[in-house]
N, C-alpha and C positions, 0 to 999 in steps of 0.2 A: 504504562509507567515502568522504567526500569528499575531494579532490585538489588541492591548492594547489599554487601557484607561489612560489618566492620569487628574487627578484635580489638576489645578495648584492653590492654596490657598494664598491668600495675604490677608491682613489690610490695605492694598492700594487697587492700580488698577491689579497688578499680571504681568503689563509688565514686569518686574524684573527676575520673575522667568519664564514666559515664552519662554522671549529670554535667559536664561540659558537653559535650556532645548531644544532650538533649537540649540541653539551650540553643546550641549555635543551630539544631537540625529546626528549631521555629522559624528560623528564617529563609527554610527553602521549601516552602507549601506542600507538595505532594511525592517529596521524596521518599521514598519505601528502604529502611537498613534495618536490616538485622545483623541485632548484638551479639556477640560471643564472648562475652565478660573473663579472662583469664586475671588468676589472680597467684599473687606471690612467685612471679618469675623476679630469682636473686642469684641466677648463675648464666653463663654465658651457655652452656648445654640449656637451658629450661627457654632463653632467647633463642637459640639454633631450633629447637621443636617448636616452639609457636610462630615463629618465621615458615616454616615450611608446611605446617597446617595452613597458616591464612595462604600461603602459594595455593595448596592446592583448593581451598576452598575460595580462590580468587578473589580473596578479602584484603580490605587495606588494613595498615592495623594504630590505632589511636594509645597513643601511651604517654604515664606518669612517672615512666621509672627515674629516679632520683640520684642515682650514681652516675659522673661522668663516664664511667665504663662502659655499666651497662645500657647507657645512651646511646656511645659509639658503636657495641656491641648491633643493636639492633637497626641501630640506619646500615654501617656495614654491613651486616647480612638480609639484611631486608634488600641490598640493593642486588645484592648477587641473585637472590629471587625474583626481580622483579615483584616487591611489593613496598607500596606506598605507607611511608609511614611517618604520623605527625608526632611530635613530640611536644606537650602542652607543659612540663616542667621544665626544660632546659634555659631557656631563656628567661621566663621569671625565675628565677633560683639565680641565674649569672648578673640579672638587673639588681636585683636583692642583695645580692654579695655584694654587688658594688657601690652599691647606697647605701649599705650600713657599715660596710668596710671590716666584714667580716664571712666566713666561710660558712655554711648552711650543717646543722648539726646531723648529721648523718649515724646509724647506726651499719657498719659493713662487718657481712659472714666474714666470716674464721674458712678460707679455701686453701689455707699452707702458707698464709703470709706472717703466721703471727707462731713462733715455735710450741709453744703449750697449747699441748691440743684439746685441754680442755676450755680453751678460752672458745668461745661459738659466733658471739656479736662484740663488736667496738665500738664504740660512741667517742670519735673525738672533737672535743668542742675548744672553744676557745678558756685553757688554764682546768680543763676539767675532763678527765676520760672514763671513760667507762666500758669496763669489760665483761658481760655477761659470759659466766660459766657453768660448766656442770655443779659447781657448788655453791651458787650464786653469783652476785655481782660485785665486781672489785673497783674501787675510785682510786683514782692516781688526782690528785690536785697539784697544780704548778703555779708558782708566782712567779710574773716575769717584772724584774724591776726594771726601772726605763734609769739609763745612766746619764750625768748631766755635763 
């Protein structure tokens, strides 16, 4: 029987896509994977090293991550390695968005896009934002009137 590897990749903890992956692996009998559960990759360096670990542990790698970037991020470099990699959020997240007709509320690091650098995470949602900082959290509320 042969013996795959797989890195299950999340921006969280990776339970998500682990227990995906045990679901879907009941339906192939006597397949042999071992996990490598990597957890809270949120920068495109933390994508570059676990890209290059499953290369050389010739593992494909299963992942949740939830940012369009860090999406593109990791099929792009996953492809320059030569390693296979499924992405189980990208596609429900863009159905999602577009059957409720709204964008998926995302919390994105503070990497030099946001000038105060004590701002860390952003939360923007639809008329409500949220910036986690070194001195807690700040709300921005916005009303958008509809004109007639």
């Amino acid at each position: 029987m042969e013996s795959y590897t797989a890195f299950v990749v999340s921006d969280g903890t990776g339970r998500t896509a682990e227990r995906a992956l045990d679901a879907a692996l009941t339906q192939f009998g006597d397949v042999r994977i071992d996990v490598v559960r990597v957890q809270n990759v949120r920068t495109r360096d933390d994508v570059v090293r676990v890209v290059r670990e499953a290369a050389a542990a010739r593992a494909f790698i299963i992942h949740t991550l939830v940012t369009d970037e860090l999406r593109g991020d990791i099929l792009r470099i996953g492809r320059q390695y030569n390693v296979e990699t499924i992405d189980l959020m990208g596609t429900l997240l863009g159905r999602l968005s577009e059957l409720f007709s709204v964008s998926p509320a995302l919390f994105a690091e503070n990497q030099g896009q946001w000038a105060e650098e004590s701002v860390r995470f952003v939360h923007d949602g639809a008329g409500a934002n949220i910036a986690m900082t070194d001195t807690g959290p700040v709300l921005q509320l916005t009303h958008h009137r509809q004109r007639y």
